[in-house]
N, C-alpha and C positions, 0 to 999 in steps of 0.2 A: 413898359413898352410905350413909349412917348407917342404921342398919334393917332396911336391904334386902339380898339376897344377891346374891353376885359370879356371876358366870358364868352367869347365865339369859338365854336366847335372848330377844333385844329384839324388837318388831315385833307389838302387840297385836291389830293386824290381820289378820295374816295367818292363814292355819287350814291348815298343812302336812296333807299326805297321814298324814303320819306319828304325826299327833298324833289319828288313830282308833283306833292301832293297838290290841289286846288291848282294848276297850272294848263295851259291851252295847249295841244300836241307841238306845236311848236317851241316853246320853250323848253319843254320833255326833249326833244329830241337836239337840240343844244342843250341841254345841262345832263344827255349822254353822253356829247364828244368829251367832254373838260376832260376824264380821266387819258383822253391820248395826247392831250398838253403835256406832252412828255420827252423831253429826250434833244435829240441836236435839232435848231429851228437852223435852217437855212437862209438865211437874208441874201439875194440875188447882187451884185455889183450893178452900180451904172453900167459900169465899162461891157458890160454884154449885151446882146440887143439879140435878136430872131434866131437864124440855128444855132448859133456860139453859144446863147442865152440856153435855150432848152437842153442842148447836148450836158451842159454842164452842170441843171437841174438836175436831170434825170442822171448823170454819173453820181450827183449827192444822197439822192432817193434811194439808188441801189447799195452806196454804202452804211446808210441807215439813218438819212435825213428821217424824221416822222412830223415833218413840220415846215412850208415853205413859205416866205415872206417875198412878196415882190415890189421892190423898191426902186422906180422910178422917178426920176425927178426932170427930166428932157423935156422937149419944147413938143416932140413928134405924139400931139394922142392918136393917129391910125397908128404909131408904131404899139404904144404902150396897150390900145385894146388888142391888136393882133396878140403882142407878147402874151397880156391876163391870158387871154383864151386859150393860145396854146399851149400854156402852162397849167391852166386849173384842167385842161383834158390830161395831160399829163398827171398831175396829182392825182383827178381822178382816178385813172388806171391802177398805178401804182400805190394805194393806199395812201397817201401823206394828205394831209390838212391844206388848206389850202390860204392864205391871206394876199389880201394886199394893205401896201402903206396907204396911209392919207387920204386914200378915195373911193368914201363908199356907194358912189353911183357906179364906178368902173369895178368892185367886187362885186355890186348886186347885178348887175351888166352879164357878166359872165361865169354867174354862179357858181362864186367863191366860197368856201364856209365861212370865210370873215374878213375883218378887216380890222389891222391896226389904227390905232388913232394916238397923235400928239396933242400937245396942249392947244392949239390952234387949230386943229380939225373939225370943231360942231360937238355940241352937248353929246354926251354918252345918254344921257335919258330920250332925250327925241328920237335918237336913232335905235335906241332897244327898242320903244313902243312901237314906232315903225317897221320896224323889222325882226320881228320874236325870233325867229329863227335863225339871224345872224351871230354868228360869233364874232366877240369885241375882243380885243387885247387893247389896254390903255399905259400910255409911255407916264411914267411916278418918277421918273429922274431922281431925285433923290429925296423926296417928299413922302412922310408919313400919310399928310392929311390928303395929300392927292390919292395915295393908294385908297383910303379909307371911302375918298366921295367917287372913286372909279367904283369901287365894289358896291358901294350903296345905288351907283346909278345903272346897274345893270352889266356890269363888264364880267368879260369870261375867264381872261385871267392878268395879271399884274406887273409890266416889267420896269427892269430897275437899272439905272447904269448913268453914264458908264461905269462899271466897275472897276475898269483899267482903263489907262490909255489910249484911245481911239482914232487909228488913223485915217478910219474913215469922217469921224470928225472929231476932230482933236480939240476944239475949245468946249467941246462937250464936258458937264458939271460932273463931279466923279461923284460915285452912291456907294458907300462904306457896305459890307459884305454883311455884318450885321441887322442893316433892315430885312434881310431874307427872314431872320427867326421873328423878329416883330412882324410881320406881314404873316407868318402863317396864319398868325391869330383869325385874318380876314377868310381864312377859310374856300381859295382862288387858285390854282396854276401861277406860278411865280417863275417868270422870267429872266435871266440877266443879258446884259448886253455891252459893248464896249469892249473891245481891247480884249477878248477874250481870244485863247488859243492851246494846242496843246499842256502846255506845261503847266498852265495856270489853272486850267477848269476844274481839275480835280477840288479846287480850295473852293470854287462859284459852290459847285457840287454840294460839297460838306458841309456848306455857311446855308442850304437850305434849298436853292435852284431846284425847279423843276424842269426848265430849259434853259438850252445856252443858245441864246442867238448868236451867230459866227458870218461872218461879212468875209475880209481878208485871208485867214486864217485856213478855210475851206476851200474859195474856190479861186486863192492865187497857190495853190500846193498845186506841187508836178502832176500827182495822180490826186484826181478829186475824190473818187472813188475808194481809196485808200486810206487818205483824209480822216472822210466821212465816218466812214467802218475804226478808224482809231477814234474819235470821241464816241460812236456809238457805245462803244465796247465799255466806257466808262461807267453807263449803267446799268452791267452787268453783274 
């Protein structure tokens, strides 16, 4: 397993007794959420903004989103804190996790469980030490060694993509379905992303995915809600 190291305890799921052990309540209580890294991750559209944005949150929620990413990239930040905040009361409510992309003053702002981070976001270690309590997800594009120095530097869990074609961006690097089984090794919640949609996730699934983030696929379908509830249903 090219990358990755030998002998780390497989089973991203699980969260032994043991693995609290010598650690500060805060980090206990982040390395309790990791086992609901699980299931359909929601990645929000630019193209949504205030009630359109939330209404179509919360239709993904109730069809069994367990997992919401919000992805921003606009000019407007009162629009983008309004949005975090009435989305992470949103998540609150309804059980789901809570992230945003790229900025983690605007998750810690609006008390996020976490935040995504790309290669250009800020060391993953300053920001654990800073903030034990945070939950990280780190973008590994198609990079063993990236996965390996996310997990060494404090990150919650791992994603990988594109895996397919991506039209939300499409010059994006594709990541072979194979590094899922090499990444368990790291012993993390494993991500995919990219081009992902019905017909195909079953194979993300199989190749080792502990989530499927889904962008297009979720909330350009007629009924989001419907959607949602057909890839939940996947891991069933």
């Amino acid at each position: 397993m090219s990358g990755l190291p030998d002998g780390v305890a497989s089973g991203a799921l699980a969260t032994p007794a043991s693995a609290f052990a010598g650690v500060i309540p805060a980090d206990a209580a982040r390395i309790a959420l990791r086992p609901r890294l699980r299931g359909l991750y929601a990645v929000t559209p630019e193209s949504l903004r205030g009630a359109d944005l939330l209404a179509a949150t919360a239709a993904a929620i109730a069809g069994g989103a367990t997992v919401v990413q919000y992805r921003a990239k606009h000019d407007d930040a009162d629009q983008r804190r309004a949005d975090a905040h009435a989305l992470a009361a949103l998540c609150r409510r309804a059980g789901a996790l809570f992230f945003v992309n790229d900025a983690p003053e605007l998750a810690i702002a609006v008390g996020a469980d976490g935040v995504h981070l790309g290669r250009d976001d800020g060391p993953i270690a300053e920001l654990r030490a800073a903030h034990p309590g945070l939950l990280i997800g780190a973008s590994c594009y198609d990079e063993p060694e990236r996965a390996r120095a996310a997990a060494e530097a404090g990150a919650d869990y791992l994603a990988f993509g594109a895996v397919f074609t991506s039209s939300t961006k499409p010059a994006a690097v594709r990541a072979p379905l194979a590094l899922f089984e090499q990444a368990r090794a790291l012993g993390l919640p494993l991500a995919a992303i990219g081009g992902i949609a019905l017909d195909n996730a079953p194979r993300v699934i199989a190749a080792g995915a502990d989530m499927l983030a889904v962008v297009s696929d979720l909330f350009a379908a007629p009924d989001i809600r419907a959607r949602a509830a057909e890839f939940a249903a996947l891991w069933k």
